[in-house]
C-alpha positions as CSV (number, residue, x, y, z in Angstrom):
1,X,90.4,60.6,147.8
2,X,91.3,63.6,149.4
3,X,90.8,67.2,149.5
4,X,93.5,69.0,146.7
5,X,94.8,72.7,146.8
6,X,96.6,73.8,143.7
7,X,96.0,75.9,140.5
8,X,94.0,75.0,138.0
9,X,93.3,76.2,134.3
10,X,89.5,76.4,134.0
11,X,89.1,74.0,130.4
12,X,85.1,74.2,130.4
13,X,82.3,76.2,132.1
14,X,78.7,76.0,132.0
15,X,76.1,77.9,134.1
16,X,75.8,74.4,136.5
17,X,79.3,72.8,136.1
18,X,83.1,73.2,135.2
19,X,86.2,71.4,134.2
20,X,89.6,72.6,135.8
21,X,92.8,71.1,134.9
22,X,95.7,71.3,137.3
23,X,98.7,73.2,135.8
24,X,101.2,71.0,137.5
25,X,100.6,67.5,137.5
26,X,97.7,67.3,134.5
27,X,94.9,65.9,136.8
28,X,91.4,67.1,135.0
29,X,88.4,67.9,137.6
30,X,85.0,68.1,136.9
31,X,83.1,69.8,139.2
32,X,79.1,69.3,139.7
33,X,78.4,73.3,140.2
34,X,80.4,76.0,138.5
35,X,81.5,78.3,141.8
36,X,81.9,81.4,139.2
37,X,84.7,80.8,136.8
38,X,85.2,80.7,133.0
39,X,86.5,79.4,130.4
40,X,90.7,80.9,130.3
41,X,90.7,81.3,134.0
42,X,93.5,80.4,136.3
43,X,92.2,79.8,139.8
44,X,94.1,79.0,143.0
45,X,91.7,76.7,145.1
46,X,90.9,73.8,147.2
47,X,88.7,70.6,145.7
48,X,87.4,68.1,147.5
49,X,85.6,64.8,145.5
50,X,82.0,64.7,146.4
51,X,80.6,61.2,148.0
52,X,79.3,58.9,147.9
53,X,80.8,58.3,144.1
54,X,83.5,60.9,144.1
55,X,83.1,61.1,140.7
56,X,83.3,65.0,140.5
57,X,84.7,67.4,142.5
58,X,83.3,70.8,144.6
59,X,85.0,73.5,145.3
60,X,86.1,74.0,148.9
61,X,87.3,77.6,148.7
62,X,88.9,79.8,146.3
63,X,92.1,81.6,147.5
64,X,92.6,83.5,144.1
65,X,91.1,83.2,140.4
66,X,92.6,85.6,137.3
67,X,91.9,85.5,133.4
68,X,94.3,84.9,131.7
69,X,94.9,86.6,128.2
70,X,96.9,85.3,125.3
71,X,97.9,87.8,122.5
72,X,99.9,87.9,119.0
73,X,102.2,91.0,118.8
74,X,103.4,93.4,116.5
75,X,106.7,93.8,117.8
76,X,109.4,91.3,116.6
77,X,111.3,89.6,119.0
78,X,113.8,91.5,121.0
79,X,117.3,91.8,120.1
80,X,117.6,89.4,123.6
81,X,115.5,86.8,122.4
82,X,116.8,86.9,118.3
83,X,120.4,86.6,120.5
84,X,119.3,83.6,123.1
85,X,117.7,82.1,119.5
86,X,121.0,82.5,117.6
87,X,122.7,80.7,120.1
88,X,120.3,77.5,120.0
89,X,119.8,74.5,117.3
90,X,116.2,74.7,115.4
91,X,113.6,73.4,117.7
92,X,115.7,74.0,121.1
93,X,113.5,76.3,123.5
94,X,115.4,79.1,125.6
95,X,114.2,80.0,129.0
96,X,114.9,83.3,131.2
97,X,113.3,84.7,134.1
98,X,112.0,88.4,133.4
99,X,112.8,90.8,135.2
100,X,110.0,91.0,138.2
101,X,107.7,88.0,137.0
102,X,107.4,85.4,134.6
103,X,109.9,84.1,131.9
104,X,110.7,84.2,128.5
105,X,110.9,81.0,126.1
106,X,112.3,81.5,123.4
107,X,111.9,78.7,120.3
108,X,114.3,78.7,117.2
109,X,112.3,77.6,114.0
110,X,113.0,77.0,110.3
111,X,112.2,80.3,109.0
112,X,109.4,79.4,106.7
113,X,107.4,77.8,109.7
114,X,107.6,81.1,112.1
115,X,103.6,81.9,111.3
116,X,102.7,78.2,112.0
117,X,104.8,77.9,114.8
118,X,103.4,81.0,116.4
119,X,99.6,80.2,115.6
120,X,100.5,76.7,117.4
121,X,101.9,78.6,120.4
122,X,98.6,81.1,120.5
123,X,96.4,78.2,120.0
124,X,97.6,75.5,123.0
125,X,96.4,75.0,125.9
126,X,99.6,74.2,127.5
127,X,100.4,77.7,127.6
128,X,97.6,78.7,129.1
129,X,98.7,76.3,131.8
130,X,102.7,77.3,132.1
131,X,101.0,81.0,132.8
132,X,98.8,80.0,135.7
133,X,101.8,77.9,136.6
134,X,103.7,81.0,137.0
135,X,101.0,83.3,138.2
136,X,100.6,85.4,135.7
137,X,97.9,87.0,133.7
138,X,99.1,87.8,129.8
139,X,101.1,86.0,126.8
140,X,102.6,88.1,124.5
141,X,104.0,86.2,121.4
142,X,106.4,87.7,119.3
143,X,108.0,86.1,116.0
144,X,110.0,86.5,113.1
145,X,113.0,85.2,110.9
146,X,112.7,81.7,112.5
147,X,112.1,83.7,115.9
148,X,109.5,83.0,118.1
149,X,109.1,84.6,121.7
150,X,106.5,83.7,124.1
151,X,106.2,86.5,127.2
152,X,104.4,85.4,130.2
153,X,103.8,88.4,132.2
154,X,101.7,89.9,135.3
């Protein structure tokens, strides 16, 4: 194996070790010294497998390394997202870049299942991942009337 630069979604962190995950291909990394991350960090780096085994991984040098931050709203989804929503089948997921960066997705739900499907949202790590995929540092999630509205921004 080979040294690997990418970005990675810290899963697991203890005082002498850490798990990242890679936000684009899935690859998990354990790594036999923790090089100062935590858990709900995104960190751009370079990992190398350690020999003789190369069974876990160190950490060659980090280029950048953010928490990330993933929130429930007050607000209701904008008048935006209820439209890109309207326009969509139950369980079809709108996407638009914001203005600046990140995106929008926006997921059409039966009505009765808005709270669960928010919850769900808040609660996987998969969106962790799509925001250190795009860089960015905070989730917002917005729902109502079968409206849900995930915000991944700086």
């Amino acid at each position: 194996m080979t040294e690997k630069t990418s970005t990675f979604l810290v899963t697991h962190a203890e005082d002498d070790s850490a798990v990242l995950k890679d936000v684009h291909d899935g690859q998990v990394h354990t790594l036999s010294t923790n090089p100062g991350v935590d858990v709900d960090q995104a960190v751009e780096a370079t990992v190398a497998p350690e020999p003789p085994m190369e069974v876990t991984w160190a950490v060659v040098e980090i280029d950048d390394q953010w928490s990330l931050d993933v929130e429930a709203s007050d607000e209701p989804p904008t008048a935006r997202e209820r439209e890109l929503a309207a326009d969509q089948a139950v369980g079809d997921v709108a996407r638009e870049e914001r203005a600046g960066t990140g995106e929008i997705h926006v997921l059409s739900v039966p009505p009765e299942d808005t709270d669960d499907a928010a919850a769900d949202v808040l609660d996987d790590e998969g969106t962790l991942s799509r925001a250190a995929r795009l860089g960015v540092a905070r989730v917002e999630v917005r729902s109502a009337d079968g409206v849900v509205s995930v915000r991944y921004m700086p």
